[in-house]
C-alpha positions as CSV (number, residue, x, y, z in Angstrom):
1,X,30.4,14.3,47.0
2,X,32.8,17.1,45.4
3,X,32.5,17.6,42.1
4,X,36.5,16.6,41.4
5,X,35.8,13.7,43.0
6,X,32.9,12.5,41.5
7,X,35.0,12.9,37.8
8,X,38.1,11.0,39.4
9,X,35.8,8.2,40.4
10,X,34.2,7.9,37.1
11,X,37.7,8.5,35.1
12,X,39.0,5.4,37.1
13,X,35.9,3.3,36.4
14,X,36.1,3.9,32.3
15,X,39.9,3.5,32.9
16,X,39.3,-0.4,34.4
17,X,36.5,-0.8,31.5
18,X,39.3,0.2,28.6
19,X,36.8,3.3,27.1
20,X,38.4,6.6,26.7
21,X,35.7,9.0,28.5
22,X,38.1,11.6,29.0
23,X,37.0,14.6,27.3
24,X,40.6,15.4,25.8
25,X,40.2,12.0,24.2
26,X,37.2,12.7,23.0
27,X,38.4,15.9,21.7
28,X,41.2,14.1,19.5
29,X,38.9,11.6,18.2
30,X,36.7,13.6,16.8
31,X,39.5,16.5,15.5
32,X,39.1,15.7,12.2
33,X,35.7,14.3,11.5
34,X,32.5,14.2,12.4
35,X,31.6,10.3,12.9
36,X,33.2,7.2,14.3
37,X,32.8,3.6,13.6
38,X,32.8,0.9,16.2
39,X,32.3,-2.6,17.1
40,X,30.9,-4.3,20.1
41,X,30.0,-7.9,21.3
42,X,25.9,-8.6,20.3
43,X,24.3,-9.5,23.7
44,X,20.6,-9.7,22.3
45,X,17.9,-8.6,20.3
46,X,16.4,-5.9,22.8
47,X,19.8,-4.5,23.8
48,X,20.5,-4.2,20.3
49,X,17.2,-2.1,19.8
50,X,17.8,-0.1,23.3
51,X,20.8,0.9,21.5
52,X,19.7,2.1,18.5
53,X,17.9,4.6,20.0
54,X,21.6,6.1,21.0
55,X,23.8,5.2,18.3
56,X,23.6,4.3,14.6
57,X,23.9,0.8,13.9
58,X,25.3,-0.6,10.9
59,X,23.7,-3.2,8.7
60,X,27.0,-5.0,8.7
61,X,25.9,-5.8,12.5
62,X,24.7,-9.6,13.1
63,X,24.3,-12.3,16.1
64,X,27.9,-12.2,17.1
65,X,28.7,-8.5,16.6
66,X,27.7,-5.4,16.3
67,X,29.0,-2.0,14.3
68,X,27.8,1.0,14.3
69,X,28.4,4.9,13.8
70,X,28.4,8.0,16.5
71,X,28.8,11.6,16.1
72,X,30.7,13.0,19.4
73,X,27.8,13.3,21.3
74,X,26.3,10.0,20.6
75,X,29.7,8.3,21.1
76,X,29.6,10.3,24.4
77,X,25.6,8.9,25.6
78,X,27.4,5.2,24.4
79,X,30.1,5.2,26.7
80,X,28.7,6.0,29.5
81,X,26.9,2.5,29.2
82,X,30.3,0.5,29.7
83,X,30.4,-1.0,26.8
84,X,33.5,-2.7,25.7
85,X,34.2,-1.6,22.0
86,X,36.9,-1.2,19.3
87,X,37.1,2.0,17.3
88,X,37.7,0.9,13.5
89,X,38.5,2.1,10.6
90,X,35.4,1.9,7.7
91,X,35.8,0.7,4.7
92,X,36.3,3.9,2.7
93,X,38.6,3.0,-0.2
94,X,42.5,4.3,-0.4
95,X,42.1,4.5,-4.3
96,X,39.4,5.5,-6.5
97,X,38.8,4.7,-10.3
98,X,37.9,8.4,-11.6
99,X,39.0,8.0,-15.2
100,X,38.2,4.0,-16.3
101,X,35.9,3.7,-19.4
102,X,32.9,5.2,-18.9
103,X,31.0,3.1,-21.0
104,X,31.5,0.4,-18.8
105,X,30.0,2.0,-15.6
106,X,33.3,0.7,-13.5
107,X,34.2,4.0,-12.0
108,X,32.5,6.2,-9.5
109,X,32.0,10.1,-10.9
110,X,33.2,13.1,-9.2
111,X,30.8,15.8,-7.7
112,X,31.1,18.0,-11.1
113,X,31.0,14.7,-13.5
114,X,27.6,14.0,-11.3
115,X,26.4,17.7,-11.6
116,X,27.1,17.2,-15.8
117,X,25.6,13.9,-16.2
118,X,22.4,14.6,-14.6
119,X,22.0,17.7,-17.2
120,X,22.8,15.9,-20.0
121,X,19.9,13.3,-19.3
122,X,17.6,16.0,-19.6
123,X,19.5,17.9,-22.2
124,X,19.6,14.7,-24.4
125,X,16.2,13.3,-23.8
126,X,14.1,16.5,-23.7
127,X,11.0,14.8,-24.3
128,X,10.9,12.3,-21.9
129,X,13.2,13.6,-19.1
130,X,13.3,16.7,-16.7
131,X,15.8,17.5,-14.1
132,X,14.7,18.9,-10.8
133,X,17.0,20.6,-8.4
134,X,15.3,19.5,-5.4
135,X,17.3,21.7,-2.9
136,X,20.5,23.2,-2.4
137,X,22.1,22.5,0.4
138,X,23.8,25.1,2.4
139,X,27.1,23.6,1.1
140,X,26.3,24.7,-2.5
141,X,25.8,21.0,-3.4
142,X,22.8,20.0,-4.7
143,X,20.0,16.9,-4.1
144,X,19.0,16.2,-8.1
145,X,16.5,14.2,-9.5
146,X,15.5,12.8,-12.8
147,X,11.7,12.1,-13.6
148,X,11.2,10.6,-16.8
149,X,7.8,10.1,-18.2
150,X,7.1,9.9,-22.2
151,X,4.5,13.0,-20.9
152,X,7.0,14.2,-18.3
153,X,5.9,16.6,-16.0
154,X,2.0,15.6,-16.8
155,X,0.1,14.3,-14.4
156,X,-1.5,11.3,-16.0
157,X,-3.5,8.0,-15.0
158,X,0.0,6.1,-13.7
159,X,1.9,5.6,-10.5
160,X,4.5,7.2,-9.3
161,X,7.4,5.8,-8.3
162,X,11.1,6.9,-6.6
163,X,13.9,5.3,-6.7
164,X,16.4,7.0,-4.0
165,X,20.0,6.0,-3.0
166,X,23.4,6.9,-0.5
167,X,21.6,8.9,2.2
168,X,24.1,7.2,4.1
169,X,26.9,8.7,2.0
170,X,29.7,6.2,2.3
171,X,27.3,3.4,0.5
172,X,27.8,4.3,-3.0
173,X,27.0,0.9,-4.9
174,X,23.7,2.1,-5.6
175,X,24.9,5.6,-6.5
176,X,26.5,4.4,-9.5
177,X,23.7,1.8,-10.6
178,X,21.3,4.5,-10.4
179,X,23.0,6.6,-12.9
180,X,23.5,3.4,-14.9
181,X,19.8,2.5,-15.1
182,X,18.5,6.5,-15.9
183,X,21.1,6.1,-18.8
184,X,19.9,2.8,-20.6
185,X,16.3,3.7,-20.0
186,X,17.2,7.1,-21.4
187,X,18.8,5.3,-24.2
188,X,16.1,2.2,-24.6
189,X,13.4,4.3,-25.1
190,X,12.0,3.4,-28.4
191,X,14.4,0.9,-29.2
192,X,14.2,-1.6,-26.1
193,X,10.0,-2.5,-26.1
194,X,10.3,-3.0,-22.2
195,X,11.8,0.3,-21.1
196,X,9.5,1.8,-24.0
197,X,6.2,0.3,-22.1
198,X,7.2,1.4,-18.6
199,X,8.4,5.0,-19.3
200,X,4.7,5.1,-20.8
201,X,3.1,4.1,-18.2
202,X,4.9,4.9,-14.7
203,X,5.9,8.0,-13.7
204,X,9.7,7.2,-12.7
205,X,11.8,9.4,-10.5
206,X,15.3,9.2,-10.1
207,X,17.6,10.2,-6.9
208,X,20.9,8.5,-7.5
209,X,22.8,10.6,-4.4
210,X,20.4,11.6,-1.3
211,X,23.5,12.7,0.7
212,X,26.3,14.4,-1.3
213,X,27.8,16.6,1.1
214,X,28.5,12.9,3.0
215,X,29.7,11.2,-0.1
216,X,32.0,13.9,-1.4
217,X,32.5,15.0,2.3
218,X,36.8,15.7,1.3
219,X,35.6,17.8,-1.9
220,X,34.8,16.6,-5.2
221,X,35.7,12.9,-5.1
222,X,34.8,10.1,-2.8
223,X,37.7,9.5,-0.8
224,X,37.0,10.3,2.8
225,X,33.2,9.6,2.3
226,X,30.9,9.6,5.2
227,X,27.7,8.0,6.6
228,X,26.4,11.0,8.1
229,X,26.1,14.8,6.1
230,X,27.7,17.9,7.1
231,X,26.4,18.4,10.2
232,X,27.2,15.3,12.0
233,X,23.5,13.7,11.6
234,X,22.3,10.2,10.2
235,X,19.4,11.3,8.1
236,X,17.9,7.6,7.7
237,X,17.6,8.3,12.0
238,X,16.1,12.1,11.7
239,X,12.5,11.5,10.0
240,X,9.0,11.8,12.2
241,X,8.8,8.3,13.4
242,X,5.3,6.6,13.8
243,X,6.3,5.1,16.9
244,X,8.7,8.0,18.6
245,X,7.6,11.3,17.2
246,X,9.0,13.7,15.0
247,X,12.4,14.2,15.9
248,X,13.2,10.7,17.2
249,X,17.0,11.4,17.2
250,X,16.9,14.4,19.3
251,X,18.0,16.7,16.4
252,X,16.4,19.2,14.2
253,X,15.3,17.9,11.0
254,X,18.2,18.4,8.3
255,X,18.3,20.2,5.1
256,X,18.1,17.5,3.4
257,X,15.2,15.5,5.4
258,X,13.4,18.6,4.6
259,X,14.3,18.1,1.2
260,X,12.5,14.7,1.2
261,X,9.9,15.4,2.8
262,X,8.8,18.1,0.9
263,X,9.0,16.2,-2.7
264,X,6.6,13.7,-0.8
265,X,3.9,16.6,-0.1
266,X,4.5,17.3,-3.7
267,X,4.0,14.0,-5.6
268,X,1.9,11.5,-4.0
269,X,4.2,8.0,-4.5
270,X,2.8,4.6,-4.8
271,X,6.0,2.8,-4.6
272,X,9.5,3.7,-3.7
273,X,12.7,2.1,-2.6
274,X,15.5,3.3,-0.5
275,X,18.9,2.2,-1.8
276,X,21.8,0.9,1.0
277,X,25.2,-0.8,1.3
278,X,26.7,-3.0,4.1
279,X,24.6,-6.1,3.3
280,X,23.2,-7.7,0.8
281,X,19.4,-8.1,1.5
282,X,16.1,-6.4,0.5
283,X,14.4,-5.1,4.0
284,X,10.9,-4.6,4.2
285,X,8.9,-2.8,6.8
286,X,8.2,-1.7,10.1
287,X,11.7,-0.9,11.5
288,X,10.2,0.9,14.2
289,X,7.4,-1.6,15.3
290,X,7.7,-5.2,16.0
291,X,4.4,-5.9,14.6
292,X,3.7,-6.6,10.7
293,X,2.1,-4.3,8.7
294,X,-1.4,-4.9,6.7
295,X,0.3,-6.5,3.6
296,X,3.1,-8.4,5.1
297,X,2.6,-11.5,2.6
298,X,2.4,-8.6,0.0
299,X,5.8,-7.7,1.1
300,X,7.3,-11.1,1.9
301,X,6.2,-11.8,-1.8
302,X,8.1,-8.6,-3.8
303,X,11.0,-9.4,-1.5
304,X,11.4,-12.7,-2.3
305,X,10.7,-12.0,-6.1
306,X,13.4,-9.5,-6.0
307,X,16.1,-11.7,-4.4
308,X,15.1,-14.6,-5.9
309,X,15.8,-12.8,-9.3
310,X,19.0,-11.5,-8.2
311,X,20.6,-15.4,-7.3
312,X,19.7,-15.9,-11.3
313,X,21.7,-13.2,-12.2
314,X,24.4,-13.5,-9.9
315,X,27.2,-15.8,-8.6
316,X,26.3,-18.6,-6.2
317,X,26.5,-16.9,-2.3
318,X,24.9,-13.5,-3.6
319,X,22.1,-11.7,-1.7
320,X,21.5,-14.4,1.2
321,X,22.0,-12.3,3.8
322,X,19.3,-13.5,6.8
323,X,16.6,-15.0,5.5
324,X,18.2,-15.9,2.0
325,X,17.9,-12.2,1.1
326,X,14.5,-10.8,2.3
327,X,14.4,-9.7,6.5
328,X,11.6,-7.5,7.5
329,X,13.2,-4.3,9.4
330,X,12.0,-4.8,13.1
331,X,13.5,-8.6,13.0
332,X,16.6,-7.7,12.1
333,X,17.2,-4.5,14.2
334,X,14.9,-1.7,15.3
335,X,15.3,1.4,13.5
336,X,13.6,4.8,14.4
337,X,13.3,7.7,12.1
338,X,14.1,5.9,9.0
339,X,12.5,7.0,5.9
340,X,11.3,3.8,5.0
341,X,8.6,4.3,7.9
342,X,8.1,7.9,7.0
343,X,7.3,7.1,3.7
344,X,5.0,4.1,4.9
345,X,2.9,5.7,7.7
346,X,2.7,9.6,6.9
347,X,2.8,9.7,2.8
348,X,0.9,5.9,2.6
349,X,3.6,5.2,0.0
350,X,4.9,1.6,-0.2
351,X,8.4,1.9,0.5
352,X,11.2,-0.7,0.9
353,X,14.9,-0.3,1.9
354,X,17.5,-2.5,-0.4
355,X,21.0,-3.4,0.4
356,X,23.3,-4.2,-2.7
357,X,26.7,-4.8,-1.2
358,X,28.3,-6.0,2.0
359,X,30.9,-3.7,1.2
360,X,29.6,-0.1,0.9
361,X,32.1,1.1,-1.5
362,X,33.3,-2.0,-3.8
363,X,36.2,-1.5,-5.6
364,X,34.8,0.1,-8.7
365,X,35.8,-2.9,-11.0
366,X,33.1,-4.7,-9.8
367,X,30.0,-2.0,-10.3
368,X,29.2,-3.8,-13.4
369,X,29.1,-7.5,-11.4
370,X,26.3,-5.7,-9.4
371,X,24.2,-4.2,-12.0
372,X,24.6,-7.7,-13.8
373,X,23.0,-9.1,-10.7
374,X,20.6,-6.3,-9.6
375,X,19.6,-5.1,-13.0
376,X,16.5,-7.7,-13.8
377,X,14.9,-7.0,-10.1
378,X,15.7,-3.4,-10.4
379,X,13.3,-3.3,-13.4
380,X,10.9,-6.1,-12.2
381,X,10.4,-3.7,-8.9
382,X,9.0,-0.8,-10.9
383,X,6.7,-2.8,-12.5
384,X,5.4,-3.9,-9.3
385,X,3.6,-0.4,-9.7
386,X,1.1,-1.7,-12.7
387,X,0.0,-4.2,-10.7
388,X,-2.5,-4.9,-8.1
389,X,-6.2,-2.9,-7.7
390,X,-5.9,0.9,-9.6
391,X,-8.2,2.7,-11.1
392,X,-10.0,6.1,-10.9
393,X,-12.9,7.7,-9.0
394,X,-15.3,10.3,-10.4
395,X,-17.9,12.0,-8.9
396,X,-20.9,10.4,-10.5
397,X,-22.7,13.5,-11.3
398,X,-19.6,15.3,-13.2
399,X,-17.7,12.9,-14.1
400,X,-14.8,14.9,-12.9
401,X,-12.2,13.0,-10.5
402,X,-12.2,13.1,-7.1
403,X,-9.6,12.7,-4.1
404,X,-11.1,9.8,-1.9
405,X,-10.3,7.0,0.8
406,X,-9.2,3.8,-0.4
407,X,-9.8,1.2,2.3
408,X,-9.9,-2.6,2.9
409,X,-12.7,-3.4,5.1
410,X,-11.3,-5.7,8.1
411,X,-7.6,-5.5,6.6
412,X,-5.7,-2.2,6.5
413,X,-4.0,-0.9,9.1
414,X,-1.4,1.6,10.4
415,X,-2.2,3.7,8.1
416,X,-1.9,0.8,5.0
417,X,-5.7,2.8,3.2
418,X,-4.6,4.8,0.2
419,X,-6.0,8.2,-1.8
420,X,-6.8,8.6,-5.2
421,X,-5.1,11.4,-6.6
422,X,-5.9,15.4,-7.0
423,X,-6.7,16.3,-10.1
424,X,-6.6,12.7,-12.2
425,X,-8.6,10.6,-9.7
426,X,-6.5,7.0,-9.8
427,X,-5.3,5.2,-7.2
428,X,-3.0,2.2,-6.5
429,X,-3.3,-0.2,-4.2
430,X,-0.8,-3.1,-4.1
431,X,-2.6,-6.6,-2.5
432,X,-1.5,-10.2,-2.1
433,X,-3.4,-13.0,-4.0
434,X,-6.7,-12.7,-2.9
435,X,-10.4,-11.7,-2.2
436,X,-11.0,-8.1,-0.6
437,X,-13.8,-6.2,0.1
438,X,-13.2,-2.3,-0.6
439,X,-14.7,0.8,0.8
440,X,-14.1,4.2,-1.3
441,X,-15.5,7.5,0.8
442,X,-15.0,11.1,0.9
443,X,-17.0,13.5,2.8
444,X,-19.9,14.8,1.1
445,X,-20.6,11.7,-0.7
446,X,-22.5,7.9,-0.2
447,X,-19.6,5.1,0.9
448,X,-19.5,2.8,-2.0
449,X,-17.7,-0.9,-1.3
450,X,-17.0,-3.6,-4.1
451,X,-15.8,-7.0,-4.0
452,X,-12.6,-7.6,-6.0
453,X,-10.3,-10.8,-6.7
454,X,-6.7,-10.0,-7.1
455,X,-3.8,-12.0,-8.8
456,X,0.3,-11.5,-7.8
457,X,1.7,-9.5,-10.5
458,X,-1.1,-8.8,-12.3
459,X,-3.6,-5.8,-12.3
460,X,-7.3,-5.5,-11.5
461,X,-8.9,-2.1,-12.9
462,X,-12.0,-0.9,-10.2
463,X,-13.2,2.4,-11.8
464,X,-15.4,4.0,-9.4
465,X,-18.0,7.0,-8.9
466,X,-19.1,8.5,-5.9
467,X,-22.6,9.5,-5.2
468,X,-22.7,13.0,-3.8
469,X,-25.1,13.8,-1.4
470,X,-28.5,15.9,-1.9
471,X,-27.3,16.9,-5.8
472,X,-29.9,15.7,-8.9
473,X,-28.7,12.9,-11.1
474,X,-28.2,12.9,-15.0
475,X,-30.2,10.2,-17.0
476,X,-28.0,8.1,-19.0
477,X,-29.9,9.7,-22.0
478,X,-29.4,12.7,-23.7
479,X,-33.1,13.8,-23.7
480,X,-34.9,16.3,-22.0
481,X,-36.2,15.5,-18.4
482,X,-37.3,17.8,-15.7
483,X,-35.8,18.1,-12.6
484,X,-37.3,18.2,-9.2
485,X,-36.5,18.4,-6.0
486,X,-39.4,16.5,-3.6
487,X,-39.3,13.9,-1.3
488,X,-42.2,10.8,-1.1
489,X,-43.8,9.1,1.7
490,X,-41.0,6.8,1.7
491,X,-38.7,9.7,2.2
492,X,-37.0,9.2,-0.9
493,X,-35.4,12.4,-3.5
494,X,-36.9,12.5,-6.3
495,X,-34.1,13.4,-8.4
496,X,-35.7,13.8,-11.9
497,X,-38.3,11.9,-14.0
498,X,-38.1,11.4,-18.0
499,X,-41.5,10.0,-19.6
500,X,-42.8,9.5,-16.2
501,X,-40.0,7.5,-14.9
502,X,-38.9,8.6,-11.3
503,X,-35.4,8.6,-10.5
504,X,-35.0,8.2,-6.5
505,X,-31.2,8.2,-4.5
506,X,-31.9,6.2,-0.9
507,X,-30.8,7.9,2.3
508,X,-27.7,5.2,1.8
509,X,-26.2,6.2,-1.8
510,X,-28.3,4.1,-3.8
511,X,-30.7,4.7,-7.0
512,X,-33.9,3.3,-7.7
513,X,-36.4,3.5,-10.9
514,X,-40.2,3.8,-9.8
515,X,-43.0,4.5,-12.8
516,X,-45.9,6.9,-11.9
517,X,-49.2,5.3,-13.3
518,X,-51.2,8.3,-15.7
């Protein structure tokens, strides 16, 4: 068939269906920006899914419809299926509170008030905060973090935790509440006994704004925000996905993915959360598989203890979304090359995805109803990182820590084992009520598995030394002992003898006492 014909039969076809496939339409559409946002009737679970792979769907989407976001050539790849849809308009506000009382949080900052509060955290609280310029985007804008730590920049025997919001730059709730939460832990250090304990004992970094060439896409304020960045990209779609590789979306991995990923090489975190707008719900993972990771009733449980504190602090209708605010990803829609799942599977870091707000950019008068309601679980989720089995592993001889494998005999899987850390030697490993057997290894020493009982929201302490293999032991006293290096009939190492008392290590890791007879 000629080539002209072939376009006149498909321009007629999208004609009949109502979707604008000509390219000149496409070319206005997308004139002045760099995303759309759509609706569609919701036919079922698996088409929903099949068409995430394509487009961006929203978390406003449920069982009757769905919404979602396109760059040009996504929207291109969509309507090719015959979809029926409605271009909309998203829900960027017309006005914007830039000059309300700050000291009531009701206002969202612009670019350069962001850029000035960050430094004066640090500036002001020298001691206990640092800044870190995590990268500067090619835009000049930059991805900024606050750690705070009452030994900040110290690796010490804690967890590490992130809290991270607005990749998707038009969902700004969390943006704000971030900002708000570094300030009064800034502030209640010393004063407020609870803020006191935690910034002595976790390790807390702070991303308030993951995207901000998409939030202050116009310039320096957030009018004309946008869900992807600069470049057209959903960065919760372009991380290496356990299920579908490392470019899942098609597209090379953004600045700012690179960004993330490379603070996750560079501090090993236990716990993290990923902060959303466009429902009100705490998701949990996989979003790329449908089946349930190791500690699903783990996860089930934080969820629930996060939502459930949010209806106390909140207004009657609050964070119910699905099931009464928890959903775990895959059940509600499949996502691949979210970060959650990164985070998860490649850097073993327990990491959840929270919603705060059906609508992604409330009017600013109501950022203090949200902290109000958010504030107590926001808290209550960081100490989730005291709690569960920790503790620190030493090689046996030395005493010096040790990086090793943290494993659940019969239980972990997809990649749900842990490390202890460089240089410190602790671990964390967050388990649900209940009995566990737990294998420690590293190559070039014996395994060595414990028993252990574990409580919800409490923590059990396992401090652990590895055996290496064919080095001589230390006698727990100080005295001298001679040292040898000879094997018995029982093929056993001698590894030293004090006042006759031989000191052998077994072929698997264990010691045993033996008396020679004079």
């Amino acid at each position: 068939m000629h080539l002209k014909s072939i376009q006149f039969f498909i321009l007629i076809f999208s004609l009949l269906l109502s979707i604008p496939l000509h390219s000149q339409d496409l070319d206005d559409l997308f004139e002045d920006k760099k995303e759309v946002y759509f609706k569609f009737k919701f036919e079922s679970v698996a088409k929903t899914n099949s068409l995430s792979n394509i487009i961006s769907i929203d978390h406003k989407s449920n069982k009757k419809e769905i919404y979602a976001y396109a760059n040009k050539s996504e929207f291109e790849q969509f309507l090719k299926l015959g979809i029926k849809h409605e271009v909309i308009a998203d829900n960027v506000p017309v006005s914007v509170n830039y000059s309300s009382n700050k000291n009531n949080w009701d206002y969202y900052p612009t670019y350069t008030e962001y850029i000035q509060m960050m430094q004066m955290f640090a500036d002001s609280f020298p001691n206990i905060c640092k800044l870190h310029n995590l990268g500067t985007l090619s835009s000049g804008k930059e991805i900024l973090c606050v750690q705070i730590s009452n030994n900040v920049g110290v690796r010490e025997d804690e967890p590490s935790f992130l809290y991270t919001s607005s990749m998707h730059g038009n969902e700004l709730t969390g943006y704000v509440l971030m900002l708000r939460l570094i300030d009064e832990m800034l502030n209640g250090y010393g004063n407020n006994m609870e803020f006191t304990d935690l910034i002595n004992s976790v390790d807390i970094w702070i991303n308030p704004l993951a995207n901000p060439n998409g939030a202050y896409a116009s310039g320096n304020t957030i009018s004309g925000a946008t869900r992807y960045n600069a470049n057209g990209v959903d960065l919760n779609r372009n991380f290496p996905d356990p299920q579908d590789g490392s470019n899942p979306d098609g597209n090379p991995w953004q600045e700012e993915t690179i960004i993330f990923m490379d603070i996750a090489d560079s501090i090993p975190f236990d716990l993290s959360c990923n902060i959303h707008t466009g429902a009100e719900v705490f998701n949990y993972p996989w979003d790329t598989w449908s089946r349930l990771t190791a500690d699903d009733n783990w996860w089930t449980h934080i969820a629930s203890h996060y939502a459930d504190t949010a209806h106390v602090n909140s207004s009657p209708g609050y964070f119910n979304d699905l099931n009464n605010g928890i959903t775990n990803g895959w059940d509600w829609y499949e996502v691949n090359g979210g970060r959650q799942d990164f985070m998860n599977y490649f850097k073993l870091c327990r990491e959840s995805t929270l919603e705060l707000s059906s609508n992604k950019i409330p009017n600013p008068t109501t950022l203090p109803y949200y902290w109000n309601a958010n504030k107590r679980s926001l808290i209550n989720y960081i100490k989730q990182s005291l709690y569960g089995l920790r503790g620190i592993v030493t090689d046996s001889l030395t005493g010096m820590p040790i990086t090793a494998r943290v494993e659940i005999s019969g239980h972990d899987t997809d990649s749900s084992h842990v490390y202890s850390k460089e240089g410190v030697g602790n671990y964390h490993r967050y388990l649900y009520d209940g009995n566990y057997q737990v294998t420690f290894s590293k190559n070039g020493y014996y395994d060595k598995t414990i028993d252990v009982s574990i409580l919800n929201d409490q923590v059990h302490v396992e401090n652990v030394a590895l055996v290496p293999y064919g080095t001589v032991g230390i006698h727990p006293r100080n005295e001298d002992k001679k040292i040898i290096n000879t094997f018995d009939v029982l093929g056993r190492k001698s590894m030293y003898n004090w006042n006759n008392i031989y000191i052998h290590q077994m072929s698997d890791g264990t010691i045993q006492k033996t008396f020679k007879v004079k």
